[in-house]
C-alpha positions as CSV (number, residue, x, y, z in Angstrom):
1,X,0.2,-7.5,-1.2
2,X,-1.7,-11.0,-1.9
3,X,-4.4,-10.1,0.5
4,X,-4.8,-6.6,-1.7
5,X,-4.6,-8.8,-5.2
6,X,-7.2,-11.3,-3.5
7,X,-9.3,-8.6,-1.8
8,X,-9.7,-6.7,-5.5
9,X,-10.6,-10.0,-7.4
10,X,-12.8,-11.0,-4.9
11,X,-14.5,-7.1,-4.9
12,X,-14.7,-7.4,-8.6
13,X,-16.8,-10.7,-9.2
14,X,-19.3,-9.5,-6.0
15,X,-19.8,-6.4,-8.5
16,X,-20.3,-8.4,-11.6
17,X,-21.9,-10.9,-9.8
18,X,-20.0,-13.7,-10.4
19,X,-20.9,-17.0,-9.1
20,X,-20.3,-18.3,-6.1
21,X,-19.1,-14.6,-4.5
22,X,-21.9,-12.7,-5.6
23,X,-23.8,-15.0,-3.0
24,X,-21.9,-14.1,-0.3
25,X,-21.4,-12.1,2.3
26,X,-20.0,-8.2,1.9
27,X,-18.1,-9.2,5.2
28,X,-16.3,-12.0,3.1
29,X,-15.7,-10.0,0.4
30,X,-14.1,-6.9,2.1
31,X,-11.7,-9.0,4.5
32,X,-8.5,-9.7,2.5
33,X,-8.6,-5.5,3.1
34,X,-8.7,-5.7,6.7
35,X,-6.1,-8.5,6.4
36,X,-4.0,-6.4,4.3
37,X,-4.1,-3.1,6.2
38,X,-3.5,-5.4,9.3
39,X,-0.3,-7.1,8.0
40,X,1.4,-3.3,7.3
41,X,0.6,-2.3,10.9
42,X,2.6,-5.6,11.7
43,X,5.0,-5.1,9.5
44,X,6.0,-1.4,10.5
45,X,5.2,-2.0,14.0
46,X,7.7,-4.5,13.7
47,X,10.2,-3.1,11.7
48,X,10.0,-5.9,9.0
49,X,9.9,-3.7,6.3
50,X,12.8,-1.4,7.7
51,X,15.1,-4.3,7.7
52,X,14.3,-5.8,4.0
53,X,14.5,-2.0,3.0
54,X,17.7,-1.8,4.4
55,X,18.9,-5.4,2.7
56,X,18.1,-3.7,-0.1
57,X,20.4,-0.6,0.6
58,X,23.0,-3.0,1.7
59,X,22.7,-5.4,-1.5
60,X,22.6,-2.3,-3.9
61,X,25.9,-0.8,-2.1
62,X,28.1,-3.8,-2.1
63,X,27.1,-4.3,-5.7
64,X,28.0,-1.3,-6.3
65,X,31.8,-1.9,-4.3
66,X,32.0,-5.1,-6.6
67,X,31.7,-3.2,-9.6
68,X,34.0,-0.6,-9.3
69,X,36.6,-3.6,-7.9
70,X,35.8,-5.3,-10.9
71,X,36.5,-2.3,-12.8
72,X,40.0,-1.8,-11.2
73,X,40.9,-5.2,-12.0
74,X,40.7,-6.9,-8.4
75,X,38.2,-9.9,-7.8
76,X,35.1,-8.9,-5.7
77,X,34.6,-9.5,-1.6
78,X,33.5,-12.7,-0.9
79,X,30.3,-12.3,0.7
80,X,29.4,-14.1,4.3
Protein backbone atom coordinates (compact mmCIF):
# COMPACT_ATOMS: atom_id res chain seq x y z
CA UNK A 1 0.00 0.00 0.00
CA UNK A 2 3.08 2.52 0.54
CA UNK A 3 4.50 1.79 -2.85
CA UNK A 4 0.71 2.81 -4.27
CA UNK A 5 0.58 6.09 -1.82
CA UNK A 6 4.34 6.80 -3.08
CA UNK A 7 3.67 5.81 -6.76
CA UNK A 8 0.41 8.36 -6.86
CA UNK A 9 2.40 11.39 -5.22
CA UNK A 10 5.14 10.83 -7.25
CA UNK A 11 2.61 10.59 -10.61
CA UNK A 12 1.00 13.69 -9.42
CA UNK A 13 4.09 16.22 -9.16
CA UNK A 14 5.52 14.68 -12.79
CA UNK A 15 1.92 15.98 -14.03
CA UNK A 16 2.07 19.30 -12.32
CA UNK A 17 5.55 19.42 -12.87
CA UNK A 18 6.89 19.73 -9.72
CA UNK A 19 10.41 20.17 -9.13
CA UNK A 20 12.83 17.86 -8.90
CA UNK A 21 10.33 14.81 -10.45
CA UNK A 22 9.10 16.59 -13.26
CA UNK A 23 12.92 16.19 -14.42
CA UNK A 24 12.90 12.79 -14.23
CA UNK A 25 12.47 9.89 -15.75
CA UNK A 26 8.77 8.30 -16.58
CA UNK A 27 10.50 4.95 -15.60
CA UNK A 28 11.15 6.47 -12.05
CA UNK A 29 7.98 7.82 -11.78
CA UNK A 30 5.78 4.68 -12.65
CA UNK A 31 7.96 2.15 -10.39
CA UNK A 32 6.46 2.24 -6.94
CA UNK A 33 3.47 0.60 -9.39
CA UNK A 34 5.48 -2.17 -10.52
CA UNK A 35 6.71 -2.52 -6.91
CA UNK A 36 3.29 -2.52 -5.73
CA UNK A 37 1.62 -4.99 -8.11
CA UNK A 38 4.89 -7.08 -7.45
CA UNK A 39 4.52 -7.22 -3.63
CA UNK A 40 0.56 -8.72 -4.03
CA UNK A 41 1.88 -11.37 -6.34
CA UNK A 42 4.26 -12.15 -3.32
CA UNK A 43 1.98 -11.80 -1.01
CA UNK A 44 -0.82 -14.19 -2.39
CA UNK A 45 1.66 -16.39 -3.84
CA UNK A 46 2.78 -16.77 -0.47
CA UNK A 47 -0.20 -16.88 1.38
CA UNK A 48 0.71 -13.75 3.54
CA UNK A 49 -2.33 -12.18 3.17
CA UNK A 50 -4.39 -15.52 3.79
CA UNK A 51 -2.86 -15.88 7.12
CA UNK A 52 -3.25 -12.09 8.52
CA UNK A 53 -6.89 -12.51 6.99
CA UNK A 54 -7.37 -15.33 8.96
CA UNK A 55 -5.76 -13.50 12.33
CA UNK A 56 -8.22 -11.41 11.77
CA UNK A 57 -11.13 -14.06 11.65
CA UNK A 58 -9.47 -15.64 14.63
CA UNK A 59 -9.11 -12.15 16.66
CA UNK A 60 -12.72 -11.11 15.80
CA UNK A 61 -14.10 -14.71 16.97
CA UNK A 62 -12.34 -14.99 20.29
CA UNK A 63 -13.48 -11.45 20.96
CA UNK A 64 -16.50 -12.28 20.34
CA UNK A 65 -16.23 -15.67 22.95
CA UNK A 66 -14.89 -13.08 25.56
CA UNK A 67 -17.82 -11.04 25.23
CA UNK A 68 -20.57 -13.29 25.63
CA UNK A 69 -18.29 -14.84 28.74
CA UNK A 70 -18.20 -11.56 30.02
CA UNK A 71 -21.77 -11.26 29.66
CA UNK A 72 -22.43 -14.50 31.57
CA UNK A 73 -20.48 -13.38 34.34
CA UNK A 74 -17.24 -15.60 33.87
CA UNK A 75 -13.70 -13.92 33.29
CA UNK A 76 -12.44 -14.27 29.63
CA UNK A 77 -9.66 -17.15 28.28
CA UNK A 78 -6.38 -16.15 28.82
CA UNK A 79 -4.93 -15.89 25.58
CA UNK A 80 -1.33 -17.77 24.65
Amino acid sequence: MYFLGIGLVLLLMKYLEIDPVAAWSWMWVLAPFGLAAAWWAYADWSGYSKKREMDKMDKRKQDRIDKQRVSMGLPPKKRG
